[in-house]
TORKOLMI-316945 format. One line per field, with one value per residue (C-alpha): x, y, z. Coordinates in steps of 0.25 Angstrom, whole numbers, always signed. Example, Ala and Ser with C-alpha at 12.3 -4.5 7.8 and 13.67 -1.06 7.14 Angstrom:
# residues 2
u <- c(+49 +55)
v <- c(-18 -4)
w <- c(+31 +29)
***
This chain:
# residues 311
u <- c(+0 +6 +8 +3 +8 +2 +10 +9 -2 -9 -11 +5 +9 -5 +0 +13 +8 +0 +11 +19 +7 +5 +20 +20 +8 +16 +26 +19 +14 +27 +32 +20 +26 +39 +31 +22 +35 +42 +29 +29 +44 +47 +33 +28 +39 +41 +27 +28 +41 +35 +22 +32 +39 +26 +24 +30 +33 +41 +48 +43 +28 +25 +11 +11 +17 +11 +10 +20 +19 +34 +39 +48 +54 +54 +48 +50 +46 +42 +56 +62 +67 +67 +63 +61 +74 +76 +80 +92 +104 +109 +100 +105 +119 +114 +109 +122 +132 +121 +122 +137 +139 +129 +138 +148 +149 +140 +150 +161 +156 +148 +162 +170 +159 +160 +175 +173 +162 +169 +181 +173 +165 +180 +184 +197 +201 +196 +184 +174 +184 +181 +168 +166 +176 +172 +157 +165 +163 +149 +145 +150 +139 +138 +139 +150 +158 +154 +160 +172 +176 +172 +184 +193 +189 +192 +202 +207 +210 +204 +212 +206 +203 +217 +227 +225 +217 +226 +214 +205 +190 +183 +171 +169 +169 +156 +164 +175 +164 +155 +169 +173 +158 +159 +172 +165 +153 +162 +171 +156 +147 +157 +155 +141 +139 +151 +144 +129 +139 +144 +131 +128 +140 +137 +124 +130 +131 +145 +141 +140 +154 +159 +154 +161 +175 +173 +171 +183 +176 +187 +183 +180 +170 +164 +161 +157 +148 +142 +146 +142 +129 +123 +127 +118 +106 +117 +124 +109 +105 +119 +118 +105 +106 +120 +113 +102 +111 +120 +107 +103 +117 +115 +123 +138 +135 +127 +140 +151 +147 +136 +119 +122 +133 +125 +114 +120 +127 +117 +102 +98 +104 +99 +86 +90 +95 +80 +70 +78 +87 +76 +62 +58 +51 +43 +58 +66 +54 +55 +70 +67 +59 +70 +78 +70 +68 +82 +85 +74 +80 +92 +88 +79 +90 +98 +87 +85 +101 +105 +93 +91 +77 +75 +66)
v <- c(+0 +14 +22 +35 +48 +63 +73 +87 +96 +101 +114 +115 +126 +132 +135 +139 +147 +155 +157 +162 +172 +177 +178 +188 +195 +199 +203 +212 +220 +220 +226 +234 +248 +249 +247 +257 +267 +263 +266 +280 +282 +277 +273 +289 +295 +287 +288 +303 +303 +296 +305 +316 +309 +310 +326 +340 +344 +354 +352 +364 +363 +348 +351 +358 +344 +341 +328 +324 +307 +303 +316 +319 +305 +306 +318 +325 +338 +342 +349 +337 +342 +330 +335 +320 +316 +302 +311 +319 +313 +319 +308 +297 +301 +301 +287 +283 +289 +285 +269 +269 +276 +264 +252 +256 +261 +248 +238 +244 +246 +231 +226 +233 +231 +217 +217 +225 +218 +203 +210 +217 +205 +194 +193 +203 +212 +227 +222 +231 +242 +240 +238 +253 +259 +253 +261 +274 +280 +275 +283 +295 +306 +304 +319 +320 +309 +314 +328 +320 +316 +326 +334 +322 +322 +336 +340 +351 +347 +331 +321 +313 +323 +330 +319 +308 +310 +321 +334 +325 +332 +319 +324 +335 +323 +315 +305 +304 +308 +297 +286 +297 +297 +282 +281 +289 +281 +267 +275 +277 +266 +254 +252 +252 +240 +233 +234 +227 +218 +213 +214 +203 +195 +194 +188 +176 +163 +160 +145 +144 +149 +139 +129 +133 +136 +119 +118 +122 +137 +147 +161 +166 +154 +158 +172 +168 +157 +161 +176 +181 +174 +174 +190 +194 +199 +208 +211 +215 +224 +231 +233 +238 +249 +254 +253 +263 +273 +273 +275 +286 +291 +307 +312 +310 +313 +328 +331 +326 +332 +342 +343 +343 +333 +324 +324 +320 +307 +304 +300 +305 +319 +321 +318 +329 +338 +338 +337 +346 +357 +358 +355 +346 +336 +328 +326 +322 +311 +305 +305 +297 +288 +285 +281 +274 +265 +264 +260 +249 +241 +242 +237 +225 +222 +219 +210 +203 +200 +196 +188 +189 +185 +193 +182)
w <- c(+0 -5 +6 +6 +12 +13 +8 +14 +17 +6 +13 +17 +2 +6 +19 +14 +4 +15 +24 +11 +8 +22 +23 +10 +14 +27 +20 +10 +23 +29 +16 +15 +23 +15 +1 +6 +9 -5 -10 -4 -6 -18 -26 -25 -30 -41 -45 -45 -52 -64 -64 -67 -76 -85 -83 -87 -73 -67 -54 -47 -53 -52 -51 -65 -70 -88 -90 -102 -102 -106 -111 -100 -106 -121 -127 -141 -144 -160 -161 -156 -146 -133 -120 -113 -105 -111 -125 -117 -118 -104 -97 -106 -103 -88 -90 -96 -84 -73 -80 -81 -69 -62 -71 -68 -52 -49 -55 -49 -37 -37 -40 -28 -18 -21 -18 -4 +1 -3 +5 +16 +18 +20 +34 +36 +47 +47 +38 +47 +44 +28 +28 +36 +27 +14 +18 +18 +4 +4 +17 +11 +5 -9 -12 -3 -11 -24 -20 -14 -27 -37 -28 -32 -46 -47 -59 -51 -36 -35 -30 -43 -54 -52 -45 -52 -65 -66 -66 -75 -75 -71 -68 -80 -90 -91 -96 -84 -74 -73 -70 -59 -53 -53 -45 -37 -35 -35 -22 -14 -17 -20 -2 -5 -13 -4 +6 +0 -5 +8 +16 +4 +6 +20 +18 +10 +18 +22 +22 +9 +8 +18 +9 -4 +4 +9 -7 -10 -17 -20 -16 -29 -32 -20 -26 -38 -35 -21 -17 -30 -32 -18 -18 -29 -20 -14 -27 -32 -22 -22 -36 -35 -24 -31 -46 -41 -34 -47 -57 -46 -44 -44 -32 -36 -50 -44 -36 -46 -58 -56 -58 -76 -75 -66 -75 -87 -78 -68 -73 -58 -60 -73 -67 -56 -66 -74 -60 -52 -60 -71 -62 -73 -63 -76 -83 -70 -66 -80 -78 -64 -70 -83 -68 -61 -74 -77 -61 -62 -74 -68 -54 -63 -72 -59 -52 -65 -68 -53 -53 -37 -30 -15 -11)
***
């Protein structure tokens, strides 16, 4: 005679499936209060931002505000003349710097933060030493930095400008301007991704390390093959942060070059240079918008080629 044996409770996924939904509901009202502040915060302005985006306003008489649709974009008139930001070839040369200056200041500073962090993060004496002094640049106010250095790049009495290029003009060249903002950048923010880097590294389970020394693993195949991989929500989140504040850069490029010079390297300061030294408030909110559309493919593009779930 075949014996015959129950399995488990039908009603066991129904209960699991409960718990799961009563967990998610829980946490949609525990995340309810900050949603609601982001809302506020961020969801309002950026509402109000591309309503004047679609309008003739002026920055002193908002209320007097002509609707235009995407004029402030694109727009020709019968003489041919283009009055929309996206036909000036000063934003185009801003998008241009502001995307090098981003490629550029992120790789290198990716690549030495990985260095510092992998060094910082060893056991040696004096590490608590370099991990407070390797902060040093980074707690220094941008604008106080910035002005720092443009005395250093100075052709006539800088250290940099006049020492050791010899009373090269740096910063009067566009095309020498940006590389000498990006030093600049690399020298204050390199500390910032060490540190996100190390707070990731010390996240990693040293168990699994332990394991691949008892295999025999050199350090390098360790990088490669466990560092590496079980980094990339850290890696992600740095790029992230450091990609945003590079698209937005503004406050270097202001005190370096100057409000004109900033506009035509900085998508942020030629945003400035339309909203608040001209009060065109329709033209400066479309030229936020072009931003915020050019941040977002770029933080997608990130999420979609490191391939990380947060779940």
């Amino acid at each position: 005679m075949t014996k015959i044996t129950a399995g488990p409770p039908a009603t066991a996924p129904v209960r699991r499936r409960g718990i799961e939904s009563a967990r998610a509901r829980q946490a949609v009202w525990l995340l309810l209060p900050t949603l609601i502040a982001i809302a506020i915060v961020a969801g309002f302005p950026l509402y109000r931002t591309i309503y004047y985006s679609l309008f003739d306003a002026n920055l002193t008489s908002p209320d007097q505000a002509k609707f235009v649709g995407l004029h402030n974009f694109w727009f020709t008139t019968e003489d041919g003349i283009g009055i929309g930001f996206l036909q000036d070839p000063k934003w185009w040369g801003a998008v241009k710097n502001t995307l090098l200056f981003t490629v550029v200041s992120v790789a290198l500073e990716t690549v030495l933060g990985m260095i510092i962090a992998l060094v910082v993060n060893s056991a040696f004496k004096g590490r608590a030493f370099m991990r407070t002094a390797m902060l040093v640049p980074w707690a220094i106010p941008t604008v106080v930095s910035a002005q720092m250095w443009a005395y250093m790049y100075n052709d006539s009495f800088g250290l940099i400008g006049r020492g050791v290029l010899g009373g090269q003009a740096l910063l009067a060249d566009n095309s020498t301007a940006i590389w000498a903002l990006i030093a600049v950048d690399v020298w204050k923010t390199t500390s910032f991704m060490a540190l996100l880097i190390l707070a990731g590294l010390q996240s990693l389970p040293s168990d699994m390390y332990e394991a691949a020394d008892m295999d025999g693993a050199s350090k390098w195949t360790q990088y490669w093959r466990l560092t590496l991989p079980l980094l990339r929500p850290a890696l992600l989140v740095a790029l992230v942060f450091r990609s945003l504040d590079a698209l937005r850069v503004f406050d270097v490029m202001y005190v370096m070059l100057g409000p004109n010079n900033a506009a035509q390297t900085s998508m942020t300061g030629y945003a400035r240079l339309a909203l608040i030294d001209n009060s065109l408030l329709g033209v400066g909110s479309a030229v936020a918008v072009a931003i915020f559309l050019i941040i977002m493919v770029i933080v997608v593009a990130y999420v979609t080629a490191f391939r990380v779930r947060f779940d």
